[in-house]
N, C-alpha and C positions, 0 to 999 in steps of 0.2 A: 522582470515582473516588478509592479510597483503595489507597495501593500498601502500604499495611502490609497493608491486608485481605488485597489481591489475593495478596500471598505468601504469608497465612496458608491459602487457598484453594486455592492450588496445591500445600500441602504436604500437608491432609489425603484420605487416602485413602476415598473411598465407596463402592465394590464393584462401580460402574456410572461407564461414561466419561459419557454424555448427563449422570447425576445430578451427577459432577465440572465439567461445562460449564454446569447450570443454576448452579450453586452461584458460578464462575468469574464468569456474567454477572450472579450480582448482586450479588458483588463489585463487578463494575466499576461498575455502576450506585449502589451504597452511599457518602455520605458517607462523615468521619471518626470519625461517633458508630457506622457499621453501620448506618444507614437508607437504606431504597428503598423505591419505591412502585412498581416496574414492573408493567405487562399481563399475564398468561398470554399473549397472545396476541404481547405483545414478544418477551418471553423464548421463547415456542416458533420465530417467525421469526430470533432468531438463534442458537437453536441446533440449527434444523433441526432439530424434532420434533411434536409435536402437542400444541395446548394441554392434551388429558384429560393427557397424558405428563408436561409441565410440574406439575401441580398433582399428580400421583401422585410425584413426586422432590422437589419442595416436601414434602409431609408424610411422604416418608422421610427429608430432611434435618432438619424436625421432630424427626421420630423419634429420629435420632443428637443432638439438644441443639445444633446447629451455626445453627439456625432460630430463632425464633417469628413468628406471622405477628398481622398486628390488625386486625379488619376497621373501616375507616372509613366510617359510616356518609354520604350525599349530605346536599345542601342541602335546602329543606321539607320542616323535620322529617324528615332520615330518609325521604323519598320520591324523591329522587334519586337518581342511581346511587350505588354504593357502590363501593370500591376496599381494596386490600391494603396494611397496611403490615407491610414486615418487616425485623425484627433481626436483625443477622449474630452468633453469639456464638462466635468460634472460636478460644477458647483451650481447652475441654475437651471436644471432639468423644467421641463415643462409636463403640466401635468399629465400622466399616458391617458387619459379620454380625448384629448385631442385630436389623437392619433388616429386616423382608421386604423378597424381592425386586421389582425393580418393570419391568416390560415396556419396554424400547428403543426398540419399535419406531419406526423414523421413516415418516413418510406425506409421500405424495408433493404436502409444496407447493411452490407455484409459486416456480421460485429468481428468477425475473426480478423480483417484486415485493416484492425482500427490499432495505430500503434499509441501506447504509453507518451504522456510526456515525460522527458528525462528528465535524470536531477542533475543539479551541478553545471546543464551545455546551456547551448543559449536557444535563443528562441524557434531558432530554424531549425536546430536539428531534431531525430527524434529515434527510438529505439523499436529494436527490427521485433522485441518479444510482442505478441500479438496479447491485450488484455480485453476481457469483454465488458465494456461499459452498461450503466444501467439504461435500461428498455425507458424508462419515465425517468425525465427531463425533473431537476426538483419545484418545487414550487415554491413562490417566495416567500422568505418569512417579511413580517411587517415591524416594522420601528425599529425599538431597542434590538429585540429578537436578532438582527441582522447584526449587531457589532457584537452581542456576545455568540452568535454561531462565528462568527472571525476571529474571533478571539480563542475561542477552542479552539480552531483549525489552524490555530498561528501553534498552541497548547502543544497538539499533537503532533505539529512537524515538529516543534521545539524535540520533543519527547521521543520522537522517531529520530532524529540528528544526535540526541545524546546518547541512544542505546547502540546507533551501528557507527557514530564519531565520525558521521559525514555530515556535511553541509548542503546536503539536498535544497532545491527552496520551490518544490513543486506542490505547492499546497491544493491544488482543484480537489483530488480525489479526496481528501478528510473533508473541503467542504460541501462535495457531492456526500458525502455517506453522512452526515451530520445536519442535513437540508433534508426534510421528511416530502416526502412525492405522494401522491394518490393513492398508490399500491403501496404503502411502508411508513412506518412512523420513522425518523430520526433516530440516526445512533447515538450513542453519549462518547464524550471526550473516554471516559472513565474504560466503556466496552471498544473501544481504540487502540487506547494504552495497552487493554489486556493481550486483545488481538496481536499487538504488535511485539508483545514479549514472547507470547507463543510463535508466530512465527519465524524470528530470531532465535529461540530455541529450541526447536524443533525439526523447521524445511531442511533439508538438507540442499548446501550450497552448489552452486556449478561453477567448481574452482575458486575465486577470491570475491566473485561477484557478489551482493548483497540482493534480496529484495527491496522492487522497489514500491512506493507508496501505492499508484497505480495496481500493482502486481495484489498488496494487501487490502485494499480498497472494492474487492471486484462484487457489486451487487449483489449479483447471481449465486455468489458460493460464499455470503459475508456468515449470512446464519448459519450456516455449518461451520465456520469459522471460530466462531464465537461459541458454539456448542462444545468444538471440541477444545477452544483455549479454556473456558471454563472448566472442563471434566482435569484437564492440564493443570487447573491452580489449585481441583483440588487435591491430585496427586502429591506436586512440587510443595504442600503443604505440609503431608504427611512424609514424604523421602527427602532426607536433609542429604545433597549432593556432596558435603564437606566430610560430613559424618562415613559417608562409604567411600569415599576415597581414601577416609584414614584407617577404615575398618580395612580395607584392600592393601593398604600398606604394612599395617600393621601385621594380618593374617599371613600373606607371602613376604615376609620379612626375609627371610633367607632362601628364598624358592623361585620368585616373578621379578621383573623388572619393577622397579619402582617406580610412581606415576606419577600428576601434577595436577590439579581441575584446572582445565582452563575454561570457555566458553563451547566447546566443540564436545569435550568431557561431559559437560554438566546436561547438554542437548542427549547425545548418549544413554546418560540415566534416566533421566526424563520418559525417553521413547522405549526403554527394556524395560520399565514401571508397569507399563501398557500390557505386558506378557506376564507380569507374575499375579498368583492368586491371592495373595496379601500385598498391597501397593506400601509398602511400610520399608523404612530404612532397616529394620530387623528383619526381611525377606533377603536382601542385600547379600547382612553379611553371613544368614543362614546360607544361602548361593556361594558363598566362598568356602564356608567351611563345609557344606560339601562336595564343592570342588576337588579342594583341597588333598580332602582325604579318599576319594575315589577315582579320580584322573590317575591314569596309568605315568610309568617315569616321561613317557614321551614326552609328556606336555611340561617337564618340567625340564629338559635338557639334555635327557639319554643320548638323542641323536643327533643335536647342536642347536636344533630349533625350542625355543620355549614362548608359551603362550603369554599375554600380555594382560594388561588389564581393557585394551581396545577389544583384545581377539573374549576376553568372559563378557565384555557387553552387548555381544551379537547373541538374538535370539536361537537361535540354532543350537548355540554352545550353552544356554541355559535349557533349550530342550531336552539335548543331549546328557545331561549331567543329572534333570532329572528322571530320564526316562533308565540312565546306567548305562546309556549308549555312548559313551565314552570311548 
């Protein structure tokens, strides 16, 4: 992916949002020379349209000099499949009225078998987790608008690479959720960032794997998203995750294994926040001390087994403790 391209992409106007989004995805797809070789059939899956649509905004981009395309003939002789290569050349666009118009229409494929761009591989490859893209194509911002939405979506992969200390560099989905459509105004860099801490500490992992931007990005389910990282910050405001891990040390000082916060810990507290009727660090360590004192020997080592500060973070075991079902 070339982010010169991509800015230059974002800045010129084509007269058609889908036509702005094919143009966008093969930006991203494009080396730093302006070459790709995508699919029709890629390009329509992620920009949500149909391939005849795809190849009719392809040679309207032609059309305005922002294109060329080259066909590459297969292996024997020229009896093998054949594929597209094409140049991005977008320093002297032509104006899109030139252009005839070219039909929007989107057709209804299937969103479940639309895969994520990965982070980190290259261009051809791509991830088997199925993410559902948004239904409306965005629409383009005009002028400046277009270098500071890149500019945020450069912001927020930045900010997403620093909180999981990967090197992702698949920016489309923060510029899709940051591009306001028909149906939705624009998100902010700001409700991104939030999004992205809550589900960092919160989702629970599938082994070492991380969310990926894609995965955080998803249209359909962003506003509950954002409903629930909100309700999330205001928790994490009032429960100080340091503060009750030293209450938890402190308390089973001679009694629990002693513990550590790390990032897995602190998601933990976060989510057992959600169960109690005072969301407050003083719920916490009231939770310990009656623990403490009404947990039978068992849970303290009678029979070799002793509970943990992992095993009091499970809801259950705060059910239990206050119900005296212990």
């Amino acid at each position: 992916m070339s982010m010169t391209l991509m800015a230059r992409a974002m800045a010129i106007k084509t007269g058609n949002p889908i036509r702005k989004l094919v143009l966008i995805k093969l930006a991203d797809n494009a080396n730093d020379n302006g070459e790709c070789w995508p699919s029709y059939q890629h390009i329509a899956d992620h920009c949500e349209c149909s391939r005849s649509a795809v190849r009719s905004h392809i040679d309207a981009l032609i059309g305005m000099g922002v294109l060329t395309k080259e066909n590459r003939m297969g292996i024997n002789n020229g009896k093998g499949n054949t594929s597209n290569v094409y140049y991005l050349n977008l320093d002297n666009p032509m104006p899109p009225k030139s252009t005839a118009p070219v039909p929007s229409k989107i057709t209804g494929m299937p969103l479940e078998n639309t895969p994520p761009m990965p982070c980190g591989g290259t261009r051809t490859s791509h991830s088997f987790e199925p993410v559902n893209e948004p239904n409306d194509p965005p629409n383009p911002q005009k002028g400046e608008g277009d270098e500071w939405l890149l500019a945020d979506a450069k912001k927020a992969l930045e900010f997403y690479n620093e909180q999981t200390g990967t090197r992702c560099r698949d920016i489309k989905p923060f510029v899709l959720m940051l591009t306001p459509t028909k149906t939705r105004e624009a998100y902010t860099l700001a409700e991104l960032q939030l999004v992205i801490r809550w589900v960092l500490a919160t989702w629970r992992r599938r082994g070492s794997g991380l969310p990926k931007p894609a995965n955080i990005c998803r249209v359909n389910r962003f506003d509950g998203y954002l409903a629930d990282a909100e309700a999330w910050a205001t928790t994490e405001a009032d429960v100080d995750p340091d503060a009750v891990m030293k209450g938890y040390n402190e308390i089973f000082a001679d009694t629990l294994p002693a513990a550590e916060l790390d990032a897995d810990r602190r998601g933990m507290i976060i989510r057992l926040a959600a169960h109690m009727k005072n969301k407050t660090t003083g719920a916490f360590l009231g939770y310990f001390e009656k623990f403490r004192a009404d947990a039978p020997d068992f849970y303290f080592g009678a029979s070799g087994w002793r509970a943990s500060f992992d095993y009091l973070m499970k809801p259950e075991t705060l059910r239990k403790t206050r119900e005296e079902a212990l």
